[in-house]
C-alpha positions in Angstrom: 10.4 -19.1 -8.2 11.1 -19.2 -4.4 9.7 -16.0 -3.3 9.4 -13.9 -0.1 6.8 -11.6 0.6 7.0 -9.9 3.6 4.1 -8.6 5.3 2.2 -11.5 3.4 -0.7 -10.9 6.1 -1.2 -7.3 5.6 -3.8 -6.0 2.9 -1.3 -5.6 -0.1 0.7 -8.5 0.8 -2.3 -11.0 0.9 -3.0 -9.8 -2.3 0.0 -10.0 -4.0 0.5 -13.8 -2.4 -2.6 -15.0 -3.9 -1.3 -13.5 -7.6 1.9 -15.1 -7.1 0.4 -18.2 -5.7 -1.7 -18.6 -8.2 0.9 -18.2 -11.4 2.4 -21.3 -9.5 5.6 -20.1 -7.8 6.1 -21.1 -4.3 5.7 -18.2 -1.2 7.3 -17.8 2.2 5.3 -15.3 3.6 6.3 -13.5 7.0 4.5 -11.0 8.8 4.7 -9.9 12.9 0.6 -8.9 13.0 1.2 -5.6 14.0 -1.2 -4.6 11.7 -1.5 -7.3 9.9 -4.2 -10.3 10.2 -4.1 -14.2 9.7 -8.0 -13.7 8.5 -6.2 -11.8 5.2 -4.2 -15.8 4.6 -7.0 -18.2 6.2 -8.0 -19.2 2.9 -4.2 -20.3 1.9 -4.1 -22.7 5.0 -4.1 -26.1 3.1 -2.0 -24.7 0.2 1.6 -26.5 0.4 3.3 -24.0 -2.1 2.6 -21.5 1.1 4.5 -20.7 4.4 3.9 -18.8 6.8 6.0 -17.1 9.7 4.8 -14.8 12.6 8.3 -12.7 12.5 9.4 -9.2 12.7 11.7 -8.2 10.0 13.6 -6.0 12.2 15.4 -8.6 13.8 18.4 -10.0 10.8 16.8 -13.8 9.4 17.9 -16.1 7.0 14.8 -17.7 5.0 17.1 -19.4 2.6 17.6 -19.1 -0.8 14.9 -17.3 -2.6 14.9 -15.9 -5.8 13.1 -12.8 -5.4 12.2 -10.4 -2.2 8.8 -8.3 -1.9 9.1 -5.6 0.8 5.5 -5.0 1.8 5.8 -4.7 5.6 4.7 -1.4 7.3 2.3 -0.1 9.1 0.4 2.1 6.4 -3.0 3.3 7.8 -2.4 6.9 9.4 -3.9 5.4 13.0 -1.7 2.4 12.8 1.2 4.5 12.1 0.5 7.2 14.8 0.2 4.4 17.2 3.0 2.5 16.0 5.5 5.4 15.4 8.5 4.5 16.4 7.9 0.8 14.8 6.9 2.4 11.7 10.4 4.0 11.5 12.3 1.1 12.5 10.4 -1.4 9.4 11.5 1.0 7.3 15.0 1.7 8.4 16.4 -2.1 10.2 13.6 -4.0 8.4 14.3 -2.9 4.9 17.8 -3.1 5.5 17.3 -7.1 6.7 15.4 -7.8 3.9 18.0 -6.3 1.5 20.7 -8.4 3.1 18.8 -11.4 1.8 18.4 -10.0 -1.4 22.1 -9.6 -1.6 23.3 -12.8 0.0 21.1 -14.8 -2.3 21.1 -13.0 -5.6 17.6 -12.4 -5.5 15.8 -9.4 -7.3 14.3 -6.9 -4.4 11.3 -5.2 -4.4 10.1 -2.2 -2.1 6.4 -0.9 -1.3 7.2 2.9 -1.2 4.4 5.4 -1.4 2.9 9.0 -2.8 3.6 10.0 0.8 7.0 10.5 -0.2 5.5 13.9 -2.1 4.3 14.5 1.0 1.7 18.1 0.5 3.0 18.2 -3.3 3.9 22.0 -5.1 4.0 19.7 -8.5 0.9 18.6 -9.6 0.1 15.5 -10.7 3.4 13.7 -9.4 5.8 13.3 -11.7 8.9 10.6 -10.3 11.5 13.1 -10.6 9.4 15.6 -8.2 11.5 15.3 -4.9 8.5 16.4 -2.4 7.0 18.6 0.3 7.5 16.7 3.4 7.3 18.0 6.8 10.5 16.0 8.9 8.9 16.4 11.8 5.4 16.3 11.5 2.7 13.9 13.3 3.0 12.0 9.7 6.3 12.1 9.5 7.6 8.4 11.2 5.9 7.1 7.6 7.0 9.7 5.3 10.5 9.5 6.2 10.4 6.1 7.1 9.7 5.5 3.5 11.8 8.1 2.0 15.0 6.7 4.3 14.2 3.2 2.9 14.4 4.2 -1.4 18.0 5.8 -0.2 18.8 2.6 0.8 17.5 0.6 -1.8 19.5 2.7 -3.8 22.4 2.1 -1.9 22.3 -1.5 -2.1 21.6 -1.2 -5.9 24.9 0.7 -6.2 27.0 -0.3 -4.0 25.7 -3.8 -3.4 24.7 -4.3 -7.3 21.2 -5.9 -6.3 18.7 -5.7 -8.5 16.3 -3.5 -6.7 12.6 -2.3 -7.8 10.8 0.7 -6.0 7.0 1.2 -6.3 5.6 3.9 -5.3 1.9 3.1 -4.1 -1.0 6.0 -4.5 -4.4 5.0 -2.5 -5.3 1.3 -2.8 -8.6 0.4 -2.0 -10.4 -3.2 -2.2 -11.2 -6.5 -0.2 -9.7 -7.1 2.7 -8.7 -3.5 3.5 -9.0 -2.8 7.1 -12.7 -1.5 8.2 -10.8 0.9 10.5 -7.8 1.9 8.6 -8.6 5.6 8.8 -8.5 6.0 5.3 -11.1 7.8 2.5 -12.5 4.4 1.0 -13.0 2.1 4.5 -14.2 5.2 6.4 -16.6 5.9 3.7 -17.7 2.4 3.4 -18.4 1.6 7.1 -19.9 4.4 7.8 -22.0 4.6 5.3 -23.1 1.1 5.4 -23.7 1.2 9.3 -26.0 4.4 8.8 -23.5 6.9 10.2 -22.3 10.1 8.7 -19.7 10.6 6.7 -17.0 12.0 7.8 -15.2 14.6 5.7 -11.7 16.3 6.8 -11.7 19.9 6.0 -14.0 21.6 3.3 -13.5 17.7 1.1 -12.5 19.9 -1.7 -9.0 18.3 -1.5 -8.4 15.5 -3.7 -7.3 11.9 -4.2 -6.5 8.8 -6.8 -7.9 5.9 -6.1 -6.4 2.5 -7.2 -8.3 -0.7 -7.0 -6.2 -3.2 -5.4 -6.3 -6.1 -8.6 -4.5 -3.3 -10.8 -2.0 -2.4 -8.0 -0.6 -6.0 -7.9 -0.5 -6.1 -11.7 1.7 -3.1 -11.8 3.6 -4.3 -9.0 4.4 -8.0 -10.3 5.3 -5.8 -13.8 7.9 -3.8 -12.5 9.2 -6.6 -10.4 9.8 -8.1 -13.9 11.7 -4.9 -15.8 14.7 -3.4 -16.2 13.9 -0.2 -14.2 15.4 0.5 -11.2 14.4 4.1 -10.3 10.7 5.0 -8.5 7.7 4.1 -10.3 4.1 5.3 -9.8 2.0 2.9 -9.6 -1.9 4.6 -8.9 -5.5 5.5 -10.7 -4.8 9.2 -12.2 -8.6 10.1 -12.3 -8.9 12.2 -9.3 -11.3 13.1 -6.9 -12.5 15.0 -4.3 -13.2 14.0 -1.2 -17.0 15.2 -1.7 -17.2 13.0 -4.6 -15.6 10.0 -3.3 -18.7 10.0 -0.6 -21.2 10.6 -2.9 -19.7 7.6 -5.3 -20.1 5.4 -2.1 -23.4 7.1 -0.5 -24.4 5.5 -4.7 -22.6 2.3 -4.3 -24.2 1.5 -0.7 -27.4 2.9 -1.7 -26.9 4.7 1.7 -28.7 8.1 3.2 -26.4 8.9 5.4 -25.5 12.9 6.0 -21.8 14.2 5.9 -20.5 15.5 8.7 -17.1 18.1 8.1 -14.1 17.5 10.8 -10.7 19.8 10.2 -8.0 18.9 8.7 -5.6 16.8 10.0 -1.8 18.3 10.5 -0.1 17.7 7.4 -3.1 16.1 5.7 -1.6 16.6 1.6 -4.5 18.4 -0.4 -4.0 17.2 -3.5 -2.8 13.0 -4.5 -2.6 12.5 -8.5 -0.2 10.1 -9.9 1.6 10.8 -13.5 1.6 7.5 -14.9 3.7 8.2 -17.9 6.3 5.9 -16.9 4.5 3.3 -15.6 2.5 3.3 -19.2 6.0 3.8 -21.0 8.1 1.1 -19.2 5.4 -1.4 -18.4 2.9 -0.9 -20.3 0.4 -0.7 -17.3 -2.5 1.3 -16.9 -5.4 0.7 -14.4 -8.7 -0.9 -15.2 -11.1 -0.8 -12.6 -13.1 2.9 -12.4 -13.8 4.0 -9.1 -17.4 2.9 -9.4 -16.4 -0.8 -10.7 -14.1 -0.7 -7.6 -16.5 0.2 -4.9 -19.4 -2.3 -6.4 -16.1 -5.0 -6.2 -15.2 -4.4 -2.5 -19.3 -4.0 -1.3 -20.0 -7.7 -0.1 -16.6 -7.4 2.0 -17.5 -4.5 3.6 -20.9 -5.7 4.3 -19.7 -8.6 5.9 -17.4 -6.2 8.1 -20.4 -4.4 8.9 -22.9 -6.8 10.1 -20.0 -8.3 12.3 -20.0 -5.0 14.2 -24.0 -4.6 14.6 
């Protein structure tokens, strides 16, 4: 296949060009380095089955005929998003709809990167698909939640009224190589701070939990439900949870680290508890993640290292 991937430079989208790369199909991958970075696609600079455009989706293109469409551009770390607000609303909103447009005009299947922020602060736990949320609309978090809840309506749309064939993934905590040091996030935080001998920084009392998903499994899941017949939200995460609390402890082990934790409050909004129900995933797809959290954290070490020496 002729494929598009936007936000090829970005952490997922690297990822997922490299898997699709690699099962021979050919990739135009576009991404505006918002947040993304050409160091995530340096390795795929002599590889002719791979193109790449500095381009932001917002603006209508035409890449040609391509026979399938992964939506992967957003800003997705919390600092990113904060910074970037009103971009982060407009990839969702303009840039999904562009990217849609293609989809349509060239009869090419359509996948969108949605997210367990659409539960936002859940009341159903673990998160079931049909489980419409606890979002705050106009919340410091809210230019990503809703950006990403606005963009399934209209991957919806465009599946009913336009007929495309339309996938939606619904992402829970990815962690692994190439995931920004500074993305704000659990593992990265963890990890840097850890390995540069700084405390840990926990949000709140670190009771609150999440599901973490190591990035090899994500892109399986992904590519699978790219594949089926299912056109309605799919989770695709780890369901063994964590706390916070032991999430630094697995990585104060995994870095052989003796840093201290030091407790910060909550962030507005911050959602207490992140489990995925899998049961569709496992039903439809017959996925189910791999890598353990420990696997995980020994598999993304020697990146972090690196990250980490490069800021001594």
């Amino acid at each position: 296949m002729h494929v598009l991937v936007t936000g090829a430079a970005g952490f997922l989208g690297s990822h997922l060009t490299d898997r699709l790369l690699g099962e021979g199909h050919t990739v135009l991958g576009v991404d505006n380095l918002s947040t993304g970075s050409m160091e995530n696609i340096a390795h795929l600079a002599g590889e002719s089955r791979f193109r790449f455009e500095q381009r932001d989706i917002c603006k209508p293109f035409d890449p040609g005929p391509v026979d399938y469409v992964f939506n992967m551009a957003s800003p997705a770390s919390p600092p990113e998003y904060l910074r970037l607000a009103i971009e982060t609303l407009r990839v969702g909103s303009a840039g999904t709809e562009n990217t849609l447009e293609i989809a349509a005009k060239y009869g090419a299947g359509h996948l969108h990167a949605s997210t367990s922020e659409c539960y936002g602060d859940p009341l159903q736990h673990p998160q079931t698909e049909d489980y419409w949320g606890n979002v705050n609309p106009v919340g410091p978090r809210s230019v990503y939640d809703e950006a990403k809840r606005y963009a399934e309506a209209l991957v919806m749309a465009y599946h009913r009224s336009r007929k495309v064939n339309t996938h939606l993934v619904r992402i829970f905590n990815t962690y692994g190589p190439r995931l920004h040091p500074s993305d704000g996030r659990v593992i990265s935080n963890f990890m840097m701070q850890a390995l540069l001998g700084k405390p840990l920084t926990v949000y709140g009392s670190g009771d609150q939990t999440r599901s973490f998903c190591y990035v090899s499994d994500l892109i399986e899941g992904i590519l699978r439900l790219s594949r089926s017949n299912e056109h309605m939200p799919v989770n695709i995460g780890n369901p063994d949870e964590f706390t916070i609390l032991e999430c630094a402890q697995a990585v104060l082990k995994a870095t052989g680290s003796s840093s201290e934790l030091r407790f910060e409050p909550l962030p507005e909004d911050d959602p207490t508890r992140r489990r995925p129900d899998i049961t569709r995933a496992r039903t439809l797809l017959g996925w189910e993640p791999r890598v353990a959290l420990k696997e995980g954290l020994a598999l993304s070490l020697e990146f972090f290292k690196t990250k980490a020496a490069a800021t001594v």
